[in-house]
C-alpha positions in Angstrom: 52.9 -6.8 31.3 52.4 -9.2 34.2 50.4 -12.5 33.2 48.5 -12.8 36.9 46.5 -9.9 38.0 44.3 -10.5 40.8 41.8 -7.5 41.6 39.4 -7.9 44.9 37.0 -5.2 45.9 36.5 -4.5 49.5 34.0 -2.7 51.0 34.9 -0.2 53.8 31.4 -0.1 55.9 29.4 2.3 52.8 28.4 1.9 49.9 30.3 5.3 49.7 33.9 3.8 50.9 35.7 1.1 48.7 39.3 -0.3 48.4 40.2 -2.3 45.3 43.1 -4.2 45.8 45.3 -4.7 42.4 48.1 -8.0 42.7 50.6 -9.0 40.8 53.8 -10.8 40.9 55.4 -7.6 41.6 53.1 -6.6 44.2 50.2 -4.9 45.2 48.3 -1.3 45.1 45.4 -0.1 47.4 43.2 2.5 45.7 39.9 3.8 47.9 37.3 5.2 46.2 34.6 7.7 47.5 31.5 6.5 45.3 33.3 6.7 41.8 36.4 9.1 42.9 39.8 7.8 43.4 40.9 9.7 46.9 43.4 7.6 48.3 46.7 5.1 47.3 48.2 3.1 49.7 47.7 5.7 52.6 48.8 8.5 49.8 45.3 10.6 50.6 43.7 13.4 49.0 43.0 16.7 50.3 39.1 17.0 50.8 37.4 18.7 47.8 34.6 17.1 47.9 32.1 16.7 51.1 31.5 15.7 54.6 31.3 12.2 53.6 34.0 11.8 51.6 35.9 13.3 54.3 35.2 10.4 56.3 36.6 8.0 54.4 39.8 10.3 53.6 39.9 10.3 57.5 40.2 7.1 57.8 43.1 6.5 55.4 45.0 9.6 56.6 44.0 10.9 59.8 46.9 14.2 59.9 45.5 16.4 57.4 48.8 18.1 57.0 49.7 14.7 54.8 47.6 14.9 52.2 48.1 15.9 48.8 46.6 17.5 46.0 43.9 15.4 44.1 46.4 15.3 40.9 48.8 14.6 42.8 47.1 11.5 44.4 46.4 10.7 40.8 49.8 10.5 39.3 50.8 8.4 42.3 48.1 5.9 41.5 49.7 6.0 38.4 53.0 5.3 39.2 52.2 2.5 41.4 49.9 0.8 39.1 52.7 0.7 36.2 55.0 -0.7 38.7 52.6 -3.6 39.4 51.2 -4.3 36.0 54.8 -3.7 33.9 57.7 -5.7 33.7 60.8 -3.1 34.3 62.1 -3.6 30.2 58.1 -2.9 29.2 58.6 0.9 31.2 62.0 1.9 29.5 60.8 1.0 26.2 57.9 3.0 27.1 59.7 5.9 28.7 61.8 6.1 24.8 58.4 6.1 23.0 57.1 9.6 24.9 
């Protein structure tokens, strides 16, 4: 695992609309949150299952609704980004062997 992590929380205008910002060495991940609901990874954007407000937000990280994904699907990506950041490339095979 990376030894710096550096997480900032940035609010997007509502207390409904939130990007947390996760840094490491390795990079960085943008997740956006709709009150306590992970919708959106770096411009990777939920399809609206949940409200009018909500949908704003998801409007402003993906405009063309033809783009946007599943809600699992925008949570395995989160996933998959966030391991990239937090894990050393050696740390994910010995993982990957383990499953």
């Amino acid at each position: 695992m990376v030894k710096d992590i550096n997480i900032s929380l940035d609010n997007l205008g509502t207390v409904n609309k939130n990007c947390v910002t996760i840094a490491t060495d390795k990079g960085s991940v943008d997740l956006y949150f709709s009150y306590k609901t992970l919708v959106g990874v770096d411009g990777v954007c939920s399809v609206n299952d949940w409200g009018n407000t909500t949908g704003k937000l998801l409007n402003e990280i993906q405009p063309d609704k033809s783009q946007r994904k599943p809600h699992s699907e925008v949570l395995e990506e989160a996933q998959r980004r966030l391991k990239a950041v937090m894990f050393k490339d050696s740390e994910l095979i010995v993982e990957s062997l383990a499953e």
